[in-house]
PDB file with one MODEL, atoms N, CA, C and O in Angstrom:
MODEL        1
ATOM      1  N   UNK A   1     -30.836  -2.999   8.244  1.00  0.00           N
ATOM      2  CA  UNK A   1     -29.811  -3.931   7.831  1.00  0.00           C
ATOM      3  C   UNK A   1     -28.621  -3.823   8.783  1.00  0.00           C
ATOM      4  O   UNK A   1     -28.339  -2.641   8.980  1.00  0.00           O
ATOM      5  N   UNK A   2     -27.798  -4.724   9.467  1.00  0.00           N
ATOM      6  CA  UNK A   2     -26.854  -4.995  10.360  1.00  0.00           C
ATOM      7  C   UNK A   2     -26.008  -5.134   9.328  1.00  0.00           C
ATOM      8  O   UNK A   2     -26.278  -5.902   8.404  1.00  0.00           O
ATOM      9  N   UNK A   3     -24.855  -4.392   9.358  1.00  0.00           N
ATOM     10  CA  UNK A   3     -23.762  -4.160   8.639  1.00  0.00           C
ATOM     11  C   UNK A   3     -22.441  -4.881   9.727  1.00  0.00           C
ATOM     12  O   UNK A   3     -22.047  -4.379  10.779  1.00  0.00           O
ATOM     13  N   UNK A   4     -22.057  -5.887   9.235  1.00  0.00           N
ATOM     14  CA  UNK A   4     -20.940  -6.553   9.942  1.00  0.00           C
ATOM     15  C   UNK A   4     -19.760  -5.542  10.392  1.00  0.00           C
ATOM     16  O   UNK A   4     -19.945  -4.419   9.922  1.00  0.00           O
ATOM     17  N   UNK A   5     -18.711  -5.644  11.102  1.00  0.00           N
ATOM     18  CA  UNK A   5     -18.246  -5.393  12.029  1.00  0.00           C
ATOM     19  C   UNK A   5     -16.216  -5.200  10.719  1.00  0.00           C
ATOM     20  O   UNK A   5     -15.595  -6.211  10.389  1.00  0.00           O
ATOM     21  N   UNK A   6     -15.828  -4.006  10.393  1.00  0.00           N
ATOM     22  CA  UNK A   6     -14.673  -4.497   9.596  1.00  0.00           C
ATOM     23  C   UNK A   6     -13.254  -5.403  10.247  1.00  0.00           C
ATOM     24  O   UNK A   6     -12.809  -5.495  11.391  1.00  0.00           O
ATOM     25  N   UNK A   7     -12.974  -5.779   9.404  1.00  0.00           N
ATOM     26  CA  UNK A   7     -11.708  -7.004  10.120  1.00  0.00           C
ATOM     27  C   UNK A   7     -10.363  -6.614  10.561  1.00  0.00           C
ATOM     28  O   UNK A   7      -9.572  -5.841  10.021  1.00  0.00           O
ATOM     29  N   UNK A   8     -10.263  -7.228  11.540  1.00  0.00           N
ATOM     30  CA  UNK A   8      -8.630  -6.505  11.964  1.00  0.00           C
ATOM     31  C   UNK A   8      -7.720  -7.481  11.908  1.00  0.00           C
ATOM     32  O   UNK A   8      -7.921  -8.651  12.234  1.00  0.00           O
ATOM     33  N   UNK A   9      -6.660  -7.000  11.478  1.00  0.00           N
ATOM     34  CA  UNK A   9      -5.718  -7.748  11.320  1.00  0.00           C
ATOM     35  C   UNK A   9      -4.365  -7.257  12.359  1.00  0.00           C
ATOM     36  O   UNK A   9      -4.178  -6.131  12.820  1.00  0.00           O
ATOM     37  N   UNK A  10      -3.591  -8.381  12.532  1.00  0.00           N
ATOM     38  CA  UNK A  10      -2.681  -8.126  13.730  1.00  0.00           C
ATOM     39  C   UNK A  10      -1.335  -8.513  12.764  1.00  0.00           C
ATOM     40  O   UNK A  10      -1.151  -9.677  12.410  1.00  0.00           O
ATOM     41  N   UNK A  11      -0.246  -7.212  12.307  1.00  0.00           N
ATOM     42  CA  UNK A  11       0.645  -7.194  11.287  1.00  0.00           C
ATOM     43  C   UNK A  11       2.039  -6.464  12.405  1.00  0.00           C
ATOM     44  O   UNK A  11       2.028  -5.527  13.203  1.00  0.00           O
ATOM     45  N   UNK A  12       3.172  -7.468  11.946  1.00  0.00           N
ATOM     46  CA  UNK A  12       4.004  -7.195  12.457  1.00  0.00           C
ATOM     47  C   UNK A  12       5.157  -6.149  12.152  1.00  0.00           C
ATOM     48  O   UNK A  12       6.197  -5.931  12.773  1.00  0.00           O
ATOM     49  N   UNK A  13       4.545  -5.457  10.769  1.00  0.00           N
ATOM     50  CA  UNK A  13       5.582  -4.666  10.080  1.00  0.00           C
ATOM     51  C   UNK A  13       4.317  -2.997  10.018  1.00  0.00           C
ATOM     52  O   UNK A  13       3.122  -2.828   9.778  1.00  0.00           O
ATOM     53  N   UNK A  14       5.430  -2.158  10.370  1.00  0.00           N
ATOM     54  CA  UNK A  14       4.470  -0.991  10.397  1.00  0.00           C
ATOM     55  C   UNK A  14       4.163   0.105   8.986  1.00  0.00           C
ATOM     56  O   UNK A  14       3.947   1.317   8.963  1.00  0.00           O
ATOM     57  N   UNK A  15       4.258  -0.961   7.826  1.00  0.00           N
ATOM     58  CA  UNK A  15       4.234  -1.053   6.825  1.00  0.00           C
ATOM     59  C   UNK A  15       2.924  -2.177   5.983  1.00  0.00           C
ATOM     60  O   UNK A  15       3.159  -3.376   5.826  1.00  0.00           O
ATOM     61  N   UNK A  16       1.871  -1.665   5.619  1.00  0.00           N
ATOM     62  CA  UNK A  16       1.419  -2.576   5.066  1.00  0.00           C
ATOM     63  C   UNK A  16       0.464  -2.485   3.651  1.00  0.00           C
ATOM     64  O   UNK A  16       0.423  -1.403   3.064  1.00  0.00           O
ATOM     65  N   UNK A  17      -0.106  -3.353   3.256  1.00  0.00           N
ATOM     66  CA  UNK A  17      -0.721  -2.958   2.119  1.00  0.00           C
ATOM     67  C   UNK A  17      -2.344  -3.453   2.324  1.00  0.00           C
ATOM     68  O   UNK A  17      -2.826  -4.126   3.235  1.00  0.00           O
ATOM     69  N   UNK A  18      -2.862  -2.980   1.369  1.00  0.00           N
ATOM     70  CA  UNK A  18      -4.624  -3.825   1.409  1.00  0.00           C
ATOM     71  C   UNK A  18      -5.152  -3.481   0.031  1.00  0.00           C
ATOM     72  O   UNK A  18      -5.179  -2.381  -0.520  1.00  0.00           O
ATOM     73  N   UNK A  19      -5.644  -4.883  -0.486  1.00  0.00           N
ATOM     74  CA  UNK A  19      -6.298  -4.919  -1.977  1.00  0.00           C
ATOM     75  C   UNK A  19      -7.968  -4.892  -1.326  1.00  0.00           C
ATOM     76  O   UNK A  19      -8.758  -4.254  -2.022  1.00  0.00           O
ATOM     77  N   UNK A  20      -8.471  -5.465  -0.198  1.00  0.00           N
ATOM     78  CA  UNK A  20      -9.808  -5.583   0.137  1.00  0.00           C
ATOM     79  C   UNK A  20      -9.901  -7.022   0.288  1.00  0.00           C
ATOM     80  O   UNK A  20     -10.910  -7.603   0.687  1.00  0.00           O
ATOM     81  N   UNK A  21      -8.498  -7.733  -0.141  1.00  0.00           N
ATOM     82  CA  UNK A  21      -8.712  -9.029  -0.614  1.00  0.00           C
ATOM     83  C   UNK A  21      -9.900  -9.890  -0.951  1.00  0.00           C
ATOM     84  O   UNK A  21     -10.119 -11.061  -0.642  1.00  0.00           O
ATOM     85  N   UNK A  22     -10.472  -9.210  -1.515  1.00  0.00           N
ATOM     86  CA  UNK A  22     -11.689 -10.053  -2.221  1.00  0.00           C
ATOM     87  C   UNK A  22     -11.643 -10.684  -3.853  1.00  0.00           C
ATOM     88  O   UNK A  22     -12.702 -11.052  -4.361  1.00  0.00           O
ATOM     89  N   UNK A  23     -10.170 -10.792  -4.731  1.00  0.00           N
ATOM     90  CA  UNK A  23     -10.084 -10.626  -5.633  1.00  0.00           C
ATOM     91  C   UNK A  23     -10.481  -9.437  -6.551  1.00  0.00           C
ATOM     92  O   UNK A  23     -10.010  -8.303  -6.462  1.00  0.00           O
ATOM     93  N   UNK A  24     -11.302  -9.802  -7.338  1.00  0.00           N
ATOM     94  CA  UNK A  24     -11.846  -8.760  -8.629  1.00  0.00           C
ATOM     95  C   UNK A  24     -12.741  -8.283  -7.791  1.00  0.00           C
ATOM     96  O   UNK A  24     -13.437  -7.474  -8.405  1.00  0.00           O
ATOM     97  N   UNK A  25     -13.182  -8.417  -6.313  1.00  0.00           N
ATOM     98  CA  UNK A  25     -14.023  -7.678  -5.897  1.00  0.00           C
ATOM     99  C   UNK A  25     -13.589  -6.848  -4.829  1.00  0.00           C
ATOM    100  O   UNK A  25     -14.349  -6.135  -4.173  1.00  0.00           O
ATOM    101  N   UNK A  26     -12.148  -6.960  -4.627  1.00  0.00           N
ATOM    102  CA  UNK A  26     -11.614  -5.472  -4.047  1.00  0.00           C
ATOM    103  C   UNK A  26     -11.771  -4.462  -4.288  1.00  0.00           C
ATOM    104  O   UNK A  26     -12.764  -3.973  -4.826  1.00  0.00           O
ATOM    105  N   UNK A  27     -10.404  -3.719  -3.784  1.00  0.00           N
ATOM    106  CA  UNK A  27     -10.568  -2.267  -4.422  1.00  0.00           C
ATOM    107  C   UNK A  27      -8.793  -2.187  -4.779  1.00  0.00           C
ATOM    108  O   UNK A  27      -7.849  -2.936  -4.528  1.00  0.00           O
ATOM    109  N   UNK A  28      -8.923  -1.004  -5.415  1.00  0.00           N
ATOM    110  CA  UNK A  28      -7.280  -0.766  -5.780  1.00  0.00           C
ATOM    111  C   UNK A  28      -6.219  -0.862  -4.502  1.00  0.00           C
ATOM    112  O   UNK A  28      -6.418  -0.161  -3.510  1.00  0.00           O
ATOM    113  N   UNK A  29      -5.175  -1.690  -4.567  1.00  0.00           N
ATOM    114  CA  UNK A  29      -4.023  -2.056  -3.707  1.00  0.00           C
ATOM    115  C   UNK A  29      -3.769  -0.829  -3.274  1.00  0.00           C
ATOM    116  O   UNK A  29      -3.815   0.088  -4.095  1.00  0.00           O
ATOM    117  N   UNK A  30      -3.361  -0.478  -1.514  1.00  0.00           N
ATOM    118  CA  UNK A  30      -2.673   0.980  -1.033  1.00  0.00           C
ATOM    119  C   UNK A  30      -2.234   0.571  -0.010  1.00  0.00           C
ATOM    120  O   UNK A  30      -2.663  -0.318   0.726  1.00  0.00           O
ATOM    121  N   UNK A  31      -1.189   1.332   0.090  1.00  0.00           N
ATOM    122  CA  UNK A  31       0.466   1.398   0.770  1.00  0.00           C
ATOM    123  C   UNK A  31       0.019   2.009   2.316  1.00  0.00           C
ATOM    124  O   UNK A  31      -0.103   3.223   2.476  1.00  0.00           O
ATOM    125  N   UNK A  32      -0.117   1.434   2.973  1.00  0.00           N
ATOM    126  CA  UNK A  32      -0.772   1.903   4.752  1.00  0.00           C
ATOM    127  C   UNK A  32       0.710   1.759   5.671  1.00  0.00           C
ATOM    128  O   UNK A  32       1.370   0.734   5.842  1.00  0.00           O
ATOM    129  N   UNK A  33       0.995   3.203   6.213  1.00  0.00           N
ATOM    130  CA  UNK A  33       2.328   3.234   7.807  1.00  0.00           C
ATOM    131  C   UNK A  33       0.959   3.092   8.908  1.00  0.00           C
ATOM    132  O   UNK A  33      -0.164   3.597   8.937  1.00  0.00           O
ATOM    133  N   UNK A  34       1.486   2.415   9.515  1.00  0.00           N
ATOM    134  CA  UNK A  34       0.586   2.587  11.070  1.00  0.00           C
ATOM    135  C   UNK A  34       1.333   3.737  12.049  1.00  0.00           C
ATOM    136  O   UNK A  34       2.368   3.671  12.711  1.00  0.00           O
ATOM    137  N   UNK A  35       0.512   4.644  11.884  1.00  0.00           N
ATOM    138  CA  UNK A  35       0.741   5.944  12.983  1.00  0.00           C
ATOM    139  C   UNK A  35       1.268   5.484  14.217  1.00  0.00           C
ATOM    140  O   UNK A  35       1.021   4.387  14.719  1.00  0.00           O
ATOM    141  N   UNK A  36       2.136   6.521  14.770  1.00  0.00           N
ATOM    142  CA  UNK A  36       2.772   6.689  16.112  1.00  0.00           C
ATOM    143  C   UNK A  36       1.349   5.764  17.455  1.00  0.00           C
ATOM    144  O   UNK A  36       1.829   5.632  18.581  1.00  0.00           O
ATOM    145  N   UNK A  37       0.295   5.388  17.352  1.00  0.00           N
ATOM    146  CA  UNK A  37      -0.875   4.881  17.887  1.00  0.00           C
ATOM    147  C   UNK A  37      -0.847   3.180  17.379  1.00  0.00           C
ATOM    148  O   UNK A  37      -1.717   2.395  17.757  1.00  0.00           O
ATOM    149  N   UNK A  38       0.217   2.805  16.533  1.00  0.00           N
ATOM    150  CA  UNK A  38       0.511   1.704  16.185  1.00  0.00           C
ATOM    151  C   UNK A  38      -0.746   0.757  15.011  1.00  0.00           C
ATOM    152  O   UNK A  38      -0.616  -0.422  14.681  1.00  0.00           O
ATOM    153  N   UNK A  39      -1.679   1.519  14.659  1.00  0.00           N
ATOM    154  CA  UNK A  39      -2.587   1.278  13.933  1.00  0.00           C
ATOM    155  C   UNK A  39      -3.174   2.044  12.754  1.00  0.00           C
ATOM    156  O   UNK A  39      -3.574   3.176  13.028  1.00  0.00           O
ATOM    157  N   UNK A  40      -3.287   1.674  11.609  1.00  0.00           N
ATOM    158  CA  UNK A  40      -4.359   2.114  10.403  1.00  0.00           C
ATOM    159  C   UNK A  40      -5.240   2.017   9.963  1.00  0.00           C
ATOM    160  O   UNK A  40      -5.189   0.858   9.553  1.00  0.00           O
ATOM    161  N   UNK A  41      -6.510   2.550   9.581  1.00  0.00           N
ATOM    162  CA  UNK A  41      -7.639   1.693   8.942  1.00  0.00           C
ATOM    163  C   UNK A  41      -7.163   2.103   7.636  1.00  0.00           C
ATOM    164  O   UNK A  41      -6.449   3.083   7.427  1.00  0.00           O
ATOM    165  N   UNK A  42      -7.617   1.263   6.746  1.00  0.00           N
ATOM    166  CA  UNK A  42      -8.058   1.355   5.000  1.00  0.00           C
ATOM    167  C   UNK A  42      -8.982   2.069   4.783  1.00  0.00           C
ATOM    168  O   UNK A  42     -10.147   1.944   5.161  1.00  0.00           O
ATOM    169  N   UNK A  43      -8.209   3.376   3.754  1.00  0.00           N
ATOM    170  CA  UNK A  43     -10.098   4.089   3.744  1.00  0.00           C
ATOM    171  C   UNK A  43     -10.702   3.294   3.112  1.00  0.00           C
ATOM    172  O   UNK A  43     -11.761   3.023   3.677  1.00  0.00           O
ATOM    173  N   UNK A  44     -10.534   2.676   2.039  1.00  0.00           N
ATOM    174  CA  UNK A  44     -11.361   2.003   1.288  1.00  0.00           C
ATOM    175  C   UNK A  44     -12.193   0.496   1.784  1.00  0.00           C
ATOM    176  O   UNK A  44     -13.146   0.147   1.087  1.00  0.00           O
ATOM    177  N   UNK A  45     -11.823  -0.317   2.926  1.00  0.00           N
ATOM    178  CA  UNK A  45     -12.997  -1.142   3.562  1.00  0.00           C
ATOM    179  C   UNK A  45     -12.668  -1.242   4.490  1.00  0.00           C
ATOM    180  O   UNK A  45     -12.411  -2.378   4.887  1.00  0.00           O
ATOM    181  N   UNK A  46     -12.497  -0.166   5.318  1.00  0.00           N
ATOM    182  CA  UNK A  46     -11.844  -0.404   6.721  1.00  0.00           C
ATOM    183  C   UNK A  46     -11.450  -1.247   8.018  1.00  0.00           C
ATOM    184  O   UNK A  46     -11.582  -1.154   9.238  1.00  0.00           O
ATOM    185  N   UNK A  47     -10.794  -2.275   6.918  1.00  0.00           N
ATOM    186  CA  UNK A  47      -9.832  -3.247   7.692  1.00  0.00           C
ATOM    187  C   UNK A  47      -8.974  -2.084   8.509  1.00  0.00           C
ATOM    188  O   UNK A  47      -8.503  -0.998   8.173  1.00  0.00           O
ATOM    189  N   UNK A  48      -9.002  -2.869   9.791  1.00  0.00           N
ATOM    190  CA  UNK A  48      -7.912  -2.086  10.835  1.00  0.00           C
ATOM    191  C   UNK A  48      -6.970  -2.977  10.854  1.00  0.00           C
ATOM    192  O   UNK A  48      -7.207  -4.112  11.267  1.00  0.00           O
ATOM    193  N   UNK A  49      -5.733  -2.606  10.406  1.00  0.00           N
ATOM    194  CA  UNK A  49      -4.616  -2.992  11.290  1.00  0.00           C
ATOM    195  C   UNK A  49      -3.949  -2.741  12.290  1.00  0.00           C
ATOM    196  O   UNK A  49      -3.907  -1.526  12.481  1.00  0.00           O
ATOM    197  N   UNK A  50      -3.246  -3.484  13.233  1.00  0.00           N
ATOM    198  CA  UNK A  50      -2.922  -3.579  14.745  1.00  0.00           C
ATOM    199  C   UNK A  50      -1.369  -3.680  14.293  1.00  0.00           C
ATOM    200  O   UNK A  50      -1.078  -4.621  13.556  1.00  0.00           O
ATOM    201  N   UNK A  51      -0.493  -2.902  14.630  1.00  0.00           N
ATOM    202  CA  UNK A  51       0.983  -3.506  14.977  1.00  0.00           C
ATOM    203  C   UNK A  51       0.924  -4.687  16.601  1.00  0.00           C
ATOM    204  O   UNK A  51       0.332  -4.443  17.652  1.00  0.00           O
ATOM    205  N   UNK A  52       1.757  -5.924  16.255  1.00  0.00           N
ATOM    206  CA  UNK A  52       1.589  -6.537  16.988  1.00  0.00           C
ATOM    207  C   UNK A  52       3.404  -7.619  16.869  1.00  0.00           C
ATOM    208  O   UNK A  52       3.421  -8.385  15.905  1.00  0.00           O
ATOM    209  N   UNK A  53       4.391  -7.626  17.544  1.00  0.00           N
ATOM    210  CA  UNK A  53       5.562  -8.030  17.458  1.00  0.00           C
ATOM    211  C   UNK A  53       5.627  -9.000  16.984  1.00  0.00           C
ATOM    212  O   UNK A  53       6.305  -9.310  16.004  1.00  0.00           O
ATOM    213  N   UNK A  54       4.642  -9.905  17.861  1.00  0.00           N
ATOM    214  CA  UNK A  54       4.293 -11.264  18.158  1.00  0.00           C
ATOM    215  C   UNK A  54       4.059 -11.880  16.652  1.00  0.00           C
ATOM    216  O   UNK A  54       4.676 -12.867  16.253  1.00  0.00           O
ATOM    217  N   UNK A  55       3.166 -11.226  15.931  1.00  0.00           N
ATOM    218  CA  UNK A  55       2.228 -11.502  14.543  1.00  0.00           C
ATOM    219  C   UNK A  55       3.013 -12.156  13.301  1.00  0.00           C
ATOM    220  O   UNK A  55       3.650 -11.459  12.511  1.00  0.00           O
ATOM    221  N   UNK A  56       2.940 -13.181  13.225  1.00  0.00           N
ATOM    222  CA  UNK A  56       3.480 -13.731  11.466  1.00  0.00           C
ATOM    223  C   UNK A  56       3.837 -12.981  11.031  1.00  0.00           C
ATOM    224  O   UNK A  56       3.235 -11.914  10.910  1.00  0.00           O
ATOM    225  N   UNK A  57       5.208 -13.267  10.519  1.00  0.00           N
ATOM    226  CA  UNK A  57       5.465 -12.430   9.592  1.00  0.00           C
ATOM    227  C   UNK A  57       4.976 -12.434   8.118  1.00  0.00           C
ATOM    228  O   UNK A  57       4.834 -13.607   7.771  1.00  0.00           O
ATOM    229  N   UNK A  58       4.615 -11.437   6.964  1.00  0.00           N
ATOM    230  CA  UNK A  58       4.120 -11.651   6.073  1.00  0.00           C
ATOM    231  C   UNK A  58       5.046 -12.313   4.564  1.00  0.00           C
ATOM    232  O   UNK A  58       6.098 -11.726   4.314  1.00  0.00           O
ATOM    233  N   UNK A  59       4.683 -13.357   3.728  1.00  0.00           N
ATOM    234  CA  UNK A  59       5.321 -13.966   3.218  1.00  0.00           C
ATOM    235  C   UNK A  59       5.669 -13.371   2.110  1.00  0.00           C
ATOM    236  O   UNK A  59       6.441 -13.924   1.327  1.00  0.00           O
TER     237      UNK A  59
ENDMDL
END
């Protein structure tokens, strides 16, 4: 089985959060700093986030 590739996201605050966003099929909401390396994964579905200046800000 080929297991897809987890999603990265490019976040402009080195502060962020992740539900899994799948609704009721997430996982519990957690509070992610992106390390001095400017990036975090989620332990729980390891979305990577990227610090990125440039990136939307979040609403």
């Amino acid at each position: 089985m080929i297991q897809e590739a987890p999603e990265t996201v490019l976040v402009s605050s080195h502060a962020v959060s992740c539900d899994g966003g799948e609704g009721a099929l997430g996982h519990p909401r957690v509070y992610l700093n992106l390390g001095s390396d400017n990036r975090v994964e989620c332990p729980y579905c390891d979305r990577l986030y990227l610090f990125d200046a440039s990136a939307p800000k979040a609403a």
